[in-house]
C-alpha positions as CSV (number, residue, x, y, z in Angstrom):
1,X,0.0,0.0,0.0
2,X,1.1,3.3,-1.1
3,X,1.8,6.2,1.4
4,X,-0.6,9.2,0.9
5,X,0.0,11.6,-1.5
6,X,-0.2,15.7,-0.8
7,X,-3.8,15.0,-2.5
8,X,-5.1,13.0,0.1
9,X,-6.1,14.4,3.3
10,X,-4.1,14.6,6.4
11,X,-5.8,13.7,9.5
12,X,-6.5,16.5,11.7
13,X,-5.9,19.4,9.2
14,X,-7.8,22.6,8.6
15,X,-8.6,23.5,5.4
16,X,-8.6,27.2,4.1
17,X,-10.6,27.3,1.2
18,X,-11.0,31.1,0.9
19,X,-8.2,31.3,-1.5
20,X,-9.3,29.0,-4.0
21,X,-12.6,29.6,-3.6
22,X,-12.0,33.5,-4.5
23,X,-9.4,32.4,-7.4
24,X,-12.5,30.3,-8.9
25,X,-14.6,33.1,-8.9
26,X,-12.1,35.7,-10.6
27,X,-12.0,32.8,-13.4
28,X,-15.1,32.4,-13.6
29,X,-15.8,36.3,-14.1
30,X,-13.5,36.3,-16.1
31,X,-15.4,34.0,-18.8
32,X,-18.1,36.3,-19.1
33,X,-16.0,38.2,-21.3
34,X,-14.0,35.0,-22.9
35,X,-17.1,32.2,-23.2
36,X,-17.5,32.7,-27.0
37,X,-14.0,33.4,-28.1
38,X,-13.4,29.5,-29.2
39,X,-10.3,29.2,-31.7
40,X,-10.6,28.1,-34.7
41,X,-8.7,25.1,-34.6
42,X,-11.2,23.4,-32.1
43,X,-13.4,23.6,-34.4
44,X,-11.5,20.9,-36.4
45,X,-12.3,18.9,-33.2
46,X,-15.8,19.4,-33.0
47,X,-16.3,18.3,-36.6
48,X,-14.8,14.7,-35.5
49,X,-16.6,14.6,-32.8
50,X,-19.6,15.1,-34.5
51,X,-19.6,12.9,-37.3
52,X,-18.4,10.2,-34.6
53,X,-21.4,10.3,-33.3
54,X,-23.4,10.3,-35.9
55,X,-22.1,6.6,-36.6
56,X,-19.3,8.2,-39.4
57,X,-16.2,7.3,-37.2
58,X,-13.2,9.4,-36.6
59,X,-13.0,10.9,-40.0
60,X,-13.5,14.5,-41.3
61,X,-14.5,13.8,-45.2
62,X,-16.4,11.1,-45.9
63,X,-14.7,8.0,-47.2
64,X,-11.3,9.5,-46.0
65,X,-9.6,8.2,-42.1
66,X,-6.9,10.8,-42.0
67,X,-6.0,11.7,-38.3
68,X,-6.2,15.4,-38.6
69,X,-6.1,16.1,-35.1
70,X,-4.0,15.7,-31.9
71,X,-5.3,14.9,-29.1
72,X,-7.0,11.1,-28.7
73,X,-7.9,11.8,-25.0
74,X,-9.5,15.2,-25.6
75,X,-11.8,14.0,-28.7
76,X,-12.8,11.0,-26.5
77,X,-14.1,13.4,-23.1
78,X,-16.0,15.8,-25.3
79,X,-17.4,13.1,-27.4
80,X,-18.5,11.0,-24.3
81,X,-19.9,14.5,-22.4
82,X,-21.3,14.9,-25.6
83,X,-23.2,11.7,-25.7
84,X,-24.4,11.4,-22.1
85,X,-25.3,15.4,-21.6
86,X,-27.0,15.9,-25.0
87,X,-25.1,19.5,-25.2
88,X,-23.4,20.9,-28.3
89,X,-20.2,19.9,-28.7
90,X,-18.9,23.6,-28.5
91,X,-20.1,23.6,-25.2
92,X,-18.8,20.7,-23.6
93,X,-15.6,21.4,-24.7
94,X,-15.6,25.3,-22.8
95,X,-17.6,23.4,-19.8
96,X,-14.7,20.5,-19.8
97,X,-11.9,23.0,-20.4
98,X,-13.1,25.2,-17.7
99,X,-13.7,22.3,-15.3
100,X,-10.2,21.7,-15.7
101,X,-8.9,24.8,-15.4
102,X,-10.7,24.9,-12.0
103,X,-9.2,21.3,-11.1
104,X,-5.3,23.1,-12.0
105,X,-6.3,25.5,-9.4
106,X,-7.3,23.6,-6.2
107,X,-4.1,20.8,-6.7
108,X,-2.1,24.0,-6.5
109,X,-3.8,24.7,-3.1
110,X,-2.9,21.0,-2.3
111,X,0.3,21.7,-2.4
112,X,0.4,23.1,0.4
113,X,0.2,20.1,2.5
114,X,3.5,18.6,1.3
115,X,5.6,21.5,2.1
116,X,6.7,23.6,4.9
117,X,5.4,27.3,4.3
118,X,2.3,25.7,1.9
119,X,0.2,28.2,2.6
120,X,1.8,30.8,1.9
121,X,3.7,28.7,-1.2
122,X,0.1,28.2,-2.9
123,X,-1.4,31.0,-2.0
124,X,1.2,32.8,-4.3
125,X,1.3,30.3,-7.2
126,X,-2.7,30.2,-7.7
127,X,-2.0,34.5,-7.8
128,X,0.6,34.2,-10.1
129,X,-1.2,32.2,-12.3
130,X,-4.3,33.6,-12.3
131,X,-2.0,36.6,-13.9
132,X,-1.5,34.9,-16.8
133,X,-3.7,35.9,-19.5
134,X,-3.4,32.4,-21.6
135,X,-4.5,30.5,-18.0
136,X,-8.0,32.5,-18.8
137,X,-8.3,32.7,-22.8
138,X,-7.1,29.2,-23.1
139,X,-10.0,27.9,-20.2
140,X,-12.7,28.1,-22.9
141,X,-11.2,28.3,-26.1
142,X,-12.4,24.8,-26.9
143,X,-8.5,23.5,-27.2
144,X,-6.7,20.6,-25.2
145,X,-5.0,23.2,-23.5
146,X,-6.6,23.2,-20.4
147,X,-6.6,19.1,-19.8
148,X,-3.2,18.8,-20.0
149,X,-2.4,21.4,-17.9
150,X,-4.4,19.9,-15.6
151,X,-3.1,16.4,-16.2
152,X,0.9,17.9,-15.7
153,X,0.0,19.9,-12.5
154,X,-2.0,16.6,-11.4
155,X,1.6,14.7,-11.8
156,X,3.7,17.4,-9.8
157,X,2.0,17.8,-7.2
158,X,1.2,14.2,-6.4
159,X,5.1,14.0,-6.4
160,X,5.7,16.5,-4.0
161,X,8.1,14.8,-1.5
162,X,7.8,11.5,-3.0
163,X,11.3,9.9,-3.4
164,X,9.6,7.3,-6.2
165,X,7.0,7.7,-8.7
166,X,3.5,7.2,-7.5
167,X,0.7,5.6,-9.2
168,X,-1.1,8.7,-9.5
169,X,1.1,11.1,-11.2
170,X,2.1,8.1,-13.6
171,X,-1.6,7.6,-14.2
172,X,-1.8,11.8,-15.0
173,X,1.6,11.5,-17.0
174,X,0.5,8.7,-19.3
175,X,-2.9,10.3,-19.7
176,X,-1.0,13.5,-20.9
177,X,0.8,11.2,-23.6
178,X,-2.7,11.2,-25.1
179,X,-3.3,14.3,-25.1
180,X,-0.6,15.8,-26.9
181,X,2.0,14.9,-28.9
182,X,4.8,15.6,-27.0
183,X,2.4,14.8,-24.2
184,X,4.8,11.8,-23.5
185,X,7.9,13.7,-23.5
186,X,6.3,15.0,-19.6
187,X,6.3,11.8,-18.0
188,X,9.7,10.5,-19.3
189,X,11.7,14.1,-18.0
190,X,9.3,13.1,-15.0
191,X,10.1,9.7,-14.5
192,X,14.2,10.7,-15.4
193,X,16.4,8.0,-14.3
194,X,14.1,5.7,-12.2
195,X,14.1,3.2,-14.9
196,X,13.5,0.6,-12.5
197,X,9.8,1.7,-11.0
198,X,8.7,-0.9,-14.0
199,X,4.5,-0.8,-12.9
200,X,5.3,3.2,-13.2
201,X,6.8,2.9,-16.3
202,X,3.6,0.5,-17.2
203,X,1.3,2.7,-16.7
204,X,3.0,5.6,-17.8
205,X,3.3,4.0,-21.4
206,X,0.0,2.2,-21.4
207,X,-2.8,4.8,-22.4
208,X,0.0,5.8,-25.3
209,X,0.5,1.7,-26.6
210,X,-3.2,1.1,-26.4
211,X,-3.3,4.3,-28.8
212,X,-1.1,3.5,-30.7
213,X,-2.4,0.0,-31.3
214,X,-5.6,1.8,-32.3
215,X,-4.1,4.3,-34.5
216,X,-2.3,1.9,-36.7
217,X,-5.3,-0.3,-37.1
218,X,-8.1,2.6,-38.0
219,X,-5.7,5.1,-39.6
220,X,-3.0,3.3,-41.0
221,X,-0.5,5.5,-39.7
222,X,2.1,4.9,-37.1
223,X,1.3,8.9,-36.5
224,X,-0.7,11.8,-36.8
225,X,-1.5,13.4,-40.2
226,X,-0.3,16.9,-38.0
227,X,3.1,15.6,-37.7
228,X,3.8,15.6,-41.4
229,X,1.7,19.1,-41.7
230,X,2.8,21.1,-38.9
231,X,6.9,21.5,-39.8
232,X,8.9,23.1,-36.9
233,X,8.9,26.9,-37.4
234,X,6.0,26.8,-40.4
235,X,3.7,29.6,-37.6
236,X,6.4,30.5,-35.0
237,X,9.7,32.4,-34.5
238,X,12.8,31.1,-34.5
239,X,13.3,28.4,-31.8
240,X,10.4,29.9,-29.7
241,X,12.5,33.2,-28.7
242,X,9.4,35.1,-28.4
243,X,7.5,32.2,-26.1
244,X,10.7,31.6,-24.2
245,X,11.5,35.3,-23.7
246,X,8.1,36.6,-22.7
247,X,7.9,33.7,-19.6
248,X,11.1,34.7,-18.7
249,X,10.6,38.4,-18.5
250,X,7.0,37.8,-17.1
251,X,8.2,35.0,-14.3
252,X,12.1,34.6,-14.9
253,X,13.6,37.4,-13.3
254,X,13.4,36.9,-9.3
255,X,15.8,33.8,-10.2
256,X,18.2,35.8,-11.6
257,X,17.4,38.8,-8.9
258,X,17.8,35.9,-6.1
259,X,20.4,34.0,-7.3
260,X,23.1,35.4,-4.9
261,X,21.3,35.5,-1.8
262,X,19.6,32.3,-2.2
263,X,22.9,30.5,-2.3
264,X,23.6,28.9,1.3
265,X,20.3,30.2,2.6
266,X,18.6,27.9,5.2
267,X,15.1,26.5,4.7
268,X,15.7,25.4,1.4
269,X,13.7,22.5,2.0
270,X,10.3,23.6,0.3
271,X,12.0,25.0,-3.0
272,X,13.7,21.3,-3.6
273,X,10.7,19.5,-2.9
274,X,9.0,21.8,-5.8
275,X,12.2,21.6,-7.5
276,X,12.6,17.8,-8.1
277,X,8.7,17.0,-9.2
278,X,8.4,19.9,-11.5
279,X,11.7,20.1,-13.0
280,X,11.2,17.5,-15.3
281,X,8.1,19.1,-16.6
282,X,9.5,22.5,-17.0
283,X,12.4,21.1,-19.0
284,X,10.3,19.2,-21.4
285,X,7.6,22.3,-22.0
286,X,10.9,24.4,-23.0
287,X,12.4,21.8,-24.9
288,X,9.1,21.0,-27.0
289,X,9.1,25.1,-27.6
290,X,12.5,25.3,-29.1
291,X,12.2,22.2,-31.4
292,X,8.5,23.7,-32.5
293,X,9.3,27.5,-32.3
294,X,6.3,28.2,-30.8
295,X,3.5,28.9,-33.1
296,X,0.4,31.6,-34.1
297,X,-1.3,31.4,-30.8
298,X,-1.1,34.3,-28.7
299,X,-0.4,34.3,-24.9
300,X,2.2,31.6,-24.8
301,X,-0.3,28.8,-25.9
302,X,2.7,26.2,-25.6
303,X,3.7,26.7,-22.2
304,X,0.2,27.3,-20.6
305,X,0.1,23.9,-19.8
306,X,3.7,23.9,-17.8
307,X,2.8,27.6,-15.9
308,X,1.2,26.2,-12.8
309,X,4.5,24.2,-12.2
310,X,6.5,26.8,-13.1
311,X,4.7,29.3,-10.4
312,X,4.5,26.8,-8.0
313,X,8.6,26.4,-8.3
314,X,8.5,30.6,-8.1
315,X,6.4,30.7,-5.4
316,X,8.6,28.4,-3.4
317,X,11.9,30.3,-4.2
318,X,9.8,33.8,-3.6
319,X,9.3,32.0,0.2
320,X,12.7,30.8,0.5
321,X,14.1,34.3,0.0
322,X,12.6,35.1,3.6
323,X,11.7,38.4,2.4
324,X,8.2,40.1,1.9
325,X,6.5,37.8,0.2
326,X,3.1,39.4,-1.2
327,X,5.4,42.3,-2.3
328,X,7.5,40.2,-4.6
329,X,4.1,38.1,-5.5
330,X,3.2,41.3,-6.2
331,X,5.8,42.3,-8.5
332,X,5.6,39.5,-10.8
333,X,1.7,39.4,-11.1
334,X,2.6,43.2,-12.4
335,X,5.3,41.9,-14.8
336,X,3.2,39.2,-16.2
337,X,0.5,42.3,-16.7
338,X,3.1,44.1,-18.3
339,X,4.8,41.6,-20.4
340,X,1.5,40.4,-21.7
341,X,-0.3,43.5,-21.9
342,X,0.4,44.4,-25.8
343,X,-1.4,41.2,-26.7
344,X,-3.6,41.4,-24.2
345,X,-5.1,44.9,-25.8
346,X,-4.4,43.5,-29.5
347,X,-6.6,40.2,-28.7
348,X,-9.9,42.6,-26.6
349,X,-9.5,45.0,-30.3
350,X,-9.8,41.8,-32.1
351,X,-6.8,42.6,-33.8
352,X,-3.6,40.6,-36.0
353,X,-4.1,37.2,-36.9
354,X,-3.4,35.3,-33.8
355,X,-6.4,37.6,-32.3
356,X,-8.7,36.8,-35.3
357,X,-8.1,32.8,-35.1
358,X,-9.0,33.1,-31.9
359,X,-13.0,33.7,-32.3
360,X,-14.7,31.4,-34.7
361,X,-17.4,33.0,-34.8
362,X,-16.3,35.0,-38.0
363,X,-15.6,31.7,-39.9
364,X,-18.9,30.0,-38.6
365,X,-20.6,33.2,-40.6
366,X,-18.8,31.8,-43.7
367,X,-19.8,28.2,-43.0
368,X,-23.3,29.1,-42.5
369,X,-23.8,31.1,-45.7
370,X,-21.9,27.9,-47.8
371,X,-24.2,25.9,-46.7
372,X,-27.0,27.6,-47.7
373,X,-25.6,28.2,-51.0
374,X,-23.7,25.3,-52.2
375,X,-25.0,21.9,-53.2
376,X,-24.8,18.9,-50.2
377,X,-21.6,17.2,-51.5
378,X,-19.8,19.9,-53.1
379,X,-16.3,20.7,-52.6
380,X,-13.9,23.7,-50.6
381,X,-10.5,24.4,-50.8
382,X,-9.7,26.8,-47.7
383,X,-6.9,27.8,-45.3
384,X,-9.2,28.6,-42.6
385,X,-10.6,25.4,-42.1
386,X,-12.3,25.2,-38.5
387,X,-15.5,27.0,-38.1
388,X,-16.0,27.2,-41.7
389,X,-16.2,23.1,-41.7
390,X,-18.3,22.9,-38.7
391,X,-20.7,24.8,-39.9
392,X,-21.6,23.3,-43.0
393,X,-21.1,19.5,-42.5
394,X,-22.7,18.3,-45.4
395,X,-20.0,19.7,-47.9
396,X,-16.5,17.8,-48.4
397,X,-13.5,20.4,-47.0
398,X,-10.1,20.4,-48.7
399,X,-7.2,21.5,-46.6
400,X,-4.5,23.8,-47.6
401,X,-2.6,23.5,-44.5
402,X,-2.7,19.6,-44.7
403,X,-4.4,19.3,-41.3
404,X,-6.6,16.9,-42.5
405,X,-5.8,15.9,-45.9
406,X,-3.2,13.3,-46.0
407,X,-1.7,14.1,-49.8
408,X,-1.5,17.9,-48.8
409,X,0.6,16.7,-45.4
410,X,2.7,14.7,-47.6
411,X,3.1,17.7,-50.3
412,X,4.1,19.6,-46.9
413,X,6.0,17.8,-45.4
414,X,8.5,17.4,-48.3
415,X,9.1,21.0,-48.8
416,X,6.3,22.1,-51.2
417,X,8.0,20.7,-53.9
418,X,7.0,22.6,-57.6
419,X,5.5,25.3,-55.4
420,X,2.0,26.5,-55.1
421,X,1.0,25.2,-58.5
422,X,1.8,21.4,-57.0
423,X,-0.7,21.6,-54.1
424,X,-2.7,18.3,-54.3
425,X,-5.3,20.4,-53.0
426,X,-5.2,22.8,-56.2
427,X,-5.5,20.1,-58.5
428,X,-8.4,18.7,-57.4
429,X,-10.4,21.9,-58.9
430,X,-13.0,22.3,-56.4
431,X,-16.4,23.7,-56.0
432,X,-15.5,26.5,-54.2
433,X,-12.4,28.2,-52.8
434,X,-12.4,30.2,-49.2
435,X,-9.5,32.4,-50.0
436,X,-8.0,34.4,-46.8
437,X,-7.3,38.3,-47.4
438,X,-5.1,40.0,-45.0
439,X,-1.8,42.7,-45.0
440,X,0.4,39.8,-45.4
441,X,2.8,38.5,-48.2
442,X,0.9,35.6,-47.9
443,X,-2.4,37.0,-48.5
444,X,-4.1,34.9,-52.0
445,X,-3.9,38.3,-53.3
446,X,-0.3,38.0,-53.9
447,X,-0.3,35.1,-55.4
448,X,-0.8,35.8,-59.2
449,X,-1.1,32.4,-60.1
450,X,-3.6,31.7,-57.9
451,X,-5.9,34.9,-59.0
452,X,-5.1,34.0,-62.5
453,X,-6.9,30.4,-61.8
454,X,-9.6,32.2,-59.8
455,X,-10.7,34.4,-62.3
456,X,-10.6,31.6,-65.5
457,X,-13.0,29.4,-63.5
458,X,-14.8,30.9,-60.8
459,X,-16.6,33.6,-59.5
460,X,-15.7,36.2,-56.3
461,X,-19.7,35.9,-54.5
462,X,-19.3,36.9,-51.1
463,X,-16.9,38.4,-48.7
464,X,-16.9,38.1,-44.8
465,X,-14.3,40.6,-42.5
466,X,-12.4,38.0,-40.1
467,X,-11.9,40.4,-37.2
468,X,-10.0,43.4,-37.5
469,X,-7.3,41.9,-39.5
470,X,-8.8,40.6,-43.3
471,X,-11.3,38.8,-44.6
472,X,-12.7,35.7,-46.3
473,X,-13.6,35.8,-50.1
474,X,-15.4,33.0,-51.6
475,X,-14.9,32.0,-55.0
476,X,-17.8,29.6,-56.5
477,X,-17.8,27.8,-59.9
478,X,-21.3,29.3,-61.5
479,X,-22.8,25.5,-61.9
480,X,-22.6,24.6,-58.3
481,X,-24.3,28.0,-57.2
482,X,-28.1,27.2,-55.8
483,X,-31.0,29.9,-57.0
């Protein structure tokens, strides 16, 4: 029998919920102003789901099992909530997202029983995180994001003062191997050299073999149609200097600040109990940043999952200093403010494209009206894929980013070889074409071939603003119009 973990609760102990209890509310206010901001990317999601449970399986086209998606465990929990609630899938996802960001909170206030000064210790983790503008945005935005920070924060704190691995945190650790795709990468800079814990290692690796034995068998593919799509670098900056440098100017700086004084200090005790369970899962969130640098998504979408272990590992230095506490808390919920704040007022104006992908609402619009317009069956090439897909699910989508179209991924992931003209997509000659406009050199505007092709075969019908940023034109050949 296993001894308890800092989740289970010690005899004789009061509880002070107050501070979770007020953190829940301020995220919960908060959602009054995020609740319909879902990105467009879960809307990919939501079209699985959908067509899973109408009896179509995990496909997005029919006839076609390509694994356009990337996250097993996530499609599985909205599809079940789904089935058993009767809800649209758009809201489960924001109710199960939330829920979990609402779990992340109170294991941070369970910390507190594995370590010296834990009140104080997670009283100034869930404040720092609740300062992070991606904790909020990404609660609701219909993404994995909020699971698997859950699931990682699940695994530290559960090995808070625990010299081996414990059941629990392997259980979280291998359920996070699902639910990303470097989801595994956690649990093995986790787990670091304890090779020997073999039933940790089991159950670590089982949710992910089970997977895998599933995805061979239904997709034919040893992995994800997004591996080949999604290169390193194709949306970010180089090695994830802007993701890595924002968290480090937000949160980094009392490390640096406290460096000297730290060294030698007594009561070190409650920072290397943090230190050894979350380590591993700071490295690996880092690590996966620099290999994919970063991407599109504002507010550090990458490393929201890591934040609660990386505040809780602050919060237990900030202690260890033996100085004001609630004044250095203080300090750094100001420079998270700060550091965030030019995205912060970009994303409330609705402005740039990583503000824009982030409400689907404007793509839905276009979904809606191709719907009503085209022909059940009929065929659309687009580059905004999501909400446009979601909302007409009778019509066959063609991917330009290769998301869900396997030939496209493959076109992709070999450099684009012959250029746009080779797109698979291109060649099929589709019904329609969603072309994106925006003040970008990648705009369709700028792409003369593409116009020329546009103009010999289709005609421009409609055009929908995306946000503050561009818009959505939509091409359709004449035939394939409905009166």
């Amino acid at each position: 029998m296993e001894p308890p973990t800092p989740l289970d609760p010690q005899p004789g102990e009061r509880s002070f919920p107050v501070v979770p209890l007020a953190a829940c509310a301020v995220t919960l206010a908060l959602q009054y102003f995020l609740w319909s901001h879902v990105s467009d990317d879960a809307y990919i999601s939501f079209r699985y789901i959908d067509r899973l449970l109408e009896g179509q399986g995990l496909t997005f086209n029919d006839g076609e099992r390509v694994e356009g998606f990337s996250h097993p465990l996530w499609i599985f929990l909205v599809a079940g909530g789904t089935r058993l609630t009767g809800l649209a899938v758009p809201d489960i996802a924001r109710a199960l997202g939330l829920a979990c960001s609402l779990a992340t909170i109170s294991c941070l206030f369970a910390s507190r029983r594995a370590l010296a000064s834990g009140n104080q210790i997670a009283t100034a983790a869930i404040a720092l995180l609740l300062a992070f503008p991606g904790f909020h945005v990404y609660a609701t935005a219909g993404l994995e994001t909020p699971l698997l920070m859950f699931l990682l924060t699940l695994g530290t704190v559960a090995s808070l003062g625990r010299r081996e691995p414990t059941t629990l945190a392997s259980l979280s650790f291998g359920c996070a191997a699902i639910t990303r795709p470097e989801g595994l990468l956690y649990g093995l800079f986790w787990l670091g050299r304890k090779v020997r814990a073999f039933r940790q290692v089991a159950i670590l690796l089982l949710p992910l073999v089970a997977y895998q034995v599933f995805r061979v068998t239904y997709f034919e593919a040893w992995l994800p149609n997004t591996f080949r799509a999604k290169l390193p670098g194709t949306w970010g900056t180089l090695f994830g200097w802007q993701y890595l440098g924002q968290a480090v100017t937000a949160v980094g700086w009392p490390f640096f600040l406290g460096a000297l004084r730290f060294r030698g200090r007594a009561g070190l005790k409650d920072f290397q109990t943090v230190f050894r369970a979350a380590i591993g899962i700071i490295l690996a969130g880092m690590l996966f940043v620099v290999y994919a640098w970063g991407d599109w998504m504002p507010f550090s979408r990458f490393l929201v999952p890591i934040w609660p272990s990386v505040v809780l590992l602050l919060a237990s230095f900030v202690v260890t200093l033996g100085h004001s506490t609630r004044l250095l808390t203080l300090l750094v919920v100001a420079s998270t403010l700060f550091t965030y704040a030019p995205q912060l007022h970009r994303y409330a104006r609705n402005e740039g494209l990583d503000s824009m992908l982030m409400r689907g609402d404007d793509t839905l619009a276009v979904g809606v009206w191709l719907s009503k317009t085209l022909k059940p069956g009929s065929t659309v090439r687009t580059a905004r894929l999501g909400g446009m897909s979601y909302a007409a699910p009778e019509l066959t989508f063609w991917d330009e980013n290769g998301l869900t179209d396997r030939a496209q991924a493959i076109w992709i992931s070999k450099g684009r070889v012959g250029g746009p003209a080779s797109s698979p997509v291109r060649a099929r000659k589709p019904d329609a074409v969603g072309a994106l406009l925006v003040p970008a050199p990648w705009s369709y505007t700028e792409d003369e071939e593409q116009l020329e092709l546009l103009r010999s075969r289709y005609s421009l019908v409609a055009e929908f603003p995306q946000g503050n940023f561009g818009e959505v034109h939509v091409w359709i050949v004449d035939s394939k119009r409905l009166n």
